[in-house]
N, C-alpha and C positions, 0 to 999 in steps of 0.2 A: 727197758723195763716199762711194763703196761704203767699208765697212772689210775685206772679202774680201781676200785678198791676190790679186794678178797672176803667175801661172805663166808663166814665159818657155821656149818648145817649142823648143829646136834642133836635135834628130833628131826625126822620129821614121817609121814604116814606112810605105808609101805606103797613101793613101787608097783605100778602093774605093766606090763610090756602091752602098750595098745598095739603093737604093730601085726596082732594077729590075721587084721584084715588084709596086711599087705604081703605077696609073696617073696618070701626070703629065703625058698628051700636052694639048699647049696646047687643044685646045679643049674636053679636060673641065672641066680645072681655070678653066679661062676662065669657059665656064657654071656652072660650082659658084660664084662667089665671086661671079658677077651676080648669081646665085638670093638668096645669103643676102647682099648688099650692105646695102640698108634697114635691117639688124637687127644688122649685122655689130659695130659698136660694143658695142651697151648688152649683145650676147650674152658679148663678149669681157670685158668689165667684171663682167661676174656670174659667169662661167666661173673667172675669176683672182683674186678678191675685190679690183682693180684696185691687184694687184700688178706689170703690167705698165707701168703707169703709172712708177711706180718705176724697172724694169727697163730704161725708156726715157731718165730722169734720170739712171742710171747712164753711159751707151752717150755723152748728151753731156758729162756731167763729163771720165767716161775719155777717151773719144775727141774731145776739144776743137776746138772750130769756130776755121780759121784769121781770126786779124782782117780777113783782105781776103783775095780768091778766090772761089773757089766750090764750092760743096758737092752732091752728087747722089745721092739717097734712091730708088735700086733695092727696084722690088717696093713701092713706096709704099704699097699698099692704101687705106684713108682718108687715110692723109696722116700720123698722129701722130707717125712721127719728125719724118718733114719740118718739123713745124708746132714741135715741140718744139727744132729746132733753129736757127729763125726766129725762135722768141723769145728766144736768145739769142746771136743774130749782131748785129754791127754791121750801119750801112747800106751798106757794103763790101762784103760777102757776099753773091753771089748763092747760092740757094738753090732749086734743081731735084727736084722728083717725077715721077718715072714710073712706069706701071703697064700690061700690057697688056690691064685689065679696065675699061670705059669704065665700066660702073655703080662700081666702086668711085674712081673718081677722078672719078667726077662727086660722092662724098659729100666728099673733099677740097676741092675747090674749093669746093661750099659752106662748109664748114667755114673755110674762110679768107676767103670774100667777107665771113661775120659778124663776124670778127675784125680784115678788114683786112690780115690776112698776105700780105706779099706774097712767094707762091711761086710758081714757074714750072712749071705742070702740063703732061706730055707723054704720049703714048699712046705705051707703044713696047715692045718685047721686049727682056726681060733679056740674050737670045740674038741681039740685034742693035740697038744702042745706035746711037741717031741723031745723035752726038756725035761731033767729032773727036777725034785720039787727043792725049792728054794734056792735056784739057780742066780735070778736077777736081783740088782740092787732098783731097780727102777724099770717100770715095764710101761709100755706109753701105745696110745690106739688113738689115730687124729682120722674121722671120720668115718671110721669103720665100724665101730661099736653096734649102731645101728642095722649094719647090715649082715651078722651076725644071726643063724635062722635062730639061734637060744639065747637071748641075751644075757641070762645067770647063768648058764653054764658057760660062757667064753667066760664072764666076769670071774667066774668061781677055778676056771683053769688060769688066769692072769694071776689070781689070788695064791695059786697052789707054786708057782712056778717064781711068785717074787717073793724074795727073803724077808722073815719077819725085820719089821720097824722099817723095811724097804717101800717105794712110793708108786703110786697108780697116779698114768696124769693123761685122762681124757680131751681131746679137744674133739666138739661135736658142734653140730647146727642147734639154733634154737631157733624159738620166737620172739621177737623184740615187744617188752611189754608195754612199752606207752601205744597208744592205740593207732595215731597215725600212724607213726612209723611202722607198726602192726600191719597195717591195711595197706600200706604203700610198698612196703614188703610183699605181703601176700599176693598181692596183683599182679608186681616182678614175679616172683617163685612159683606163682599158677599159671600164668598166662604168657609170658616173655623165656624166663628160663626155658623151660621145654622143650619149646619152640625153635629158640635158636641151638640150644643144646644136641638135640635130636637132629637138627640139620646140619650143623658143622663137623659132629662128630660121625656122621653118615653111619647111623646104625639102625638097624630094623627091631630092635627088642623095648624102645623108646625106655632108654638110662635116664634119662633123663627127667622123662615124667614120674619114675620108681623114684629120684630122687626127692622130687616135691612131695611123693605119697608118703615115703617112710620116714622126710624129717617133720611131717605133720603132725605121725603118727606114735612117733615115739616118743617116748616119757622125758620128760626134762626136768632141771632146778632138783625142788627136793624130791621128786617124785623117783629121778634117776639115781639121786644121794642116797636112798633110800634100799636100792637095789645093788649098787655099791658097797656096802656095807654088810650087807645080809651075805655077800659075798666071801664076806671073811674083811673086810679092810675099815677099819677105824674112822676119825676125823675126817671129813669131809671139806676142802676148803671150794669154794665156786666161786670167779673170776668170768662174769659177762664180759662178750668182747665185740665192738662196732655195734652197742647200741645193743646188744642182745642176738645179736644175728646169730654169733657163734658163743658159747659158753668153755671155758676150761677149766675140766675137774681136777684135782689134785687130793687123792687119798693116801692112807699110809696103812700097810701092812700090819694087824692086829699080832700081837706077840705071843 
């Protein structure tokens, strides 16, 4: 369990999606994250010094897998929420991924054939869920939010698809607000990340520098609470995590 404390947001000014500037249309982002699939892990684990690992442990402490229902892991990428939250579900629990990028959820299902996990892998757009409405008890997006070309509209399909009084639990990039760290940050994630990201993951579409662009550009704290909400989902709780680096949202389902 994080020792961070839980900010609870009950106003705050509506959201606006800055990421206009940045290209999110589904078939860039689609071929980007085929391109570096392969490599997508061990790049992400050196990139973070597998602090994200962590940040994943947090996301199911906080946001706790119902004993019985079902759970649905938007933007799945390889799987590691999904898989992180499998292993600590009863056999009660179903447990759904999806993703609309087939090479990254083809490294998921491996990942859980070695394990045994049993998850239920779907191919399907955050912007159009192939689920009926009030299907999940808890629906969870750790990184992907962002890369989403509509951010109210994946928000408002997560919203449609999880059961009322049911929970939303974001884990995303921020900006860390004290200012050094800010800036000592920013220097990493401009100029270092990219860099070595783009070269280890040997890709030609630079994933990597998209990633600096879009956690720049995206809306965070209450400006995302904000959006959230408008969404259809109530109380907002927000959980900074490693200084601000990463933030976890944790919403509930409006009745």
């Amino acid at each position: 369990m994080s020792n961070e404390p839980a900010v609870t947001i009950n106003h705050a000014p509506a959201g606006v999606d800055q990421t206009a500037s940045v290209d999110k249309s589904g078939d860039r982002v689609r071929g980007m994250f085929a391109e570096i699939a392969p490599r997508y892990d061990v790049v992400n684990r050196m990139l973070s010094g597998g602090i994200d690992v962590w940040w994943r442990h947090v996301t199911v402490s906080r946001a706790a897998p119902p004993r019985a229902g079902a759970i649905l892991d938007v933007c799945t990428g390889t799987g590691d929420l999904a898989l992180a939250y499998r292993a600590k579900c009863g056999p009660d629990v179903r447990v759904v991924a999806s993703d609309f990028c087939r090479p990254m959820l083809d490294r998921g299902i491996e990942k859980s054939a070695k394990t045994g996990a049993a998850v239920e892998w779907v191919e399907a757009d955050a912007m159009a869920l192939p689920f009926p409405d009030a299907t999940f008890d808890l629906v969870t997006v750790a990184f992907g939010l962002r890369n989403i070309a509509d951010t109210s509209r994946g928000l408002e399909e997560m919203a449609r698809v999880c059961k009322p009084g049911g929970r939303l639990a974001i884990l995303e990039f921020s900006l860390p607000r004290n200012a050094i760290i800010r800036n000592t940050y920013l220097w990493y994630f401009r100029r270092m990340l990219p860099f070595i990201g783009n070269t280890v993951a040997r890709n030609a579409s630079d994933a990597y520098t998209y990633l600096n662009q879009s956690v720049e550009a995206f809306p965070a704290g209450e400006a995302l609470a904000a959006v959230v909400r408008a969404a259809g989902f109530e109380r907002v709780d927000m959980v900074p995590l490693s200084f601000g680096i990463a933030t976890l949202y944790i919403a509930t389902r409006a009745s």
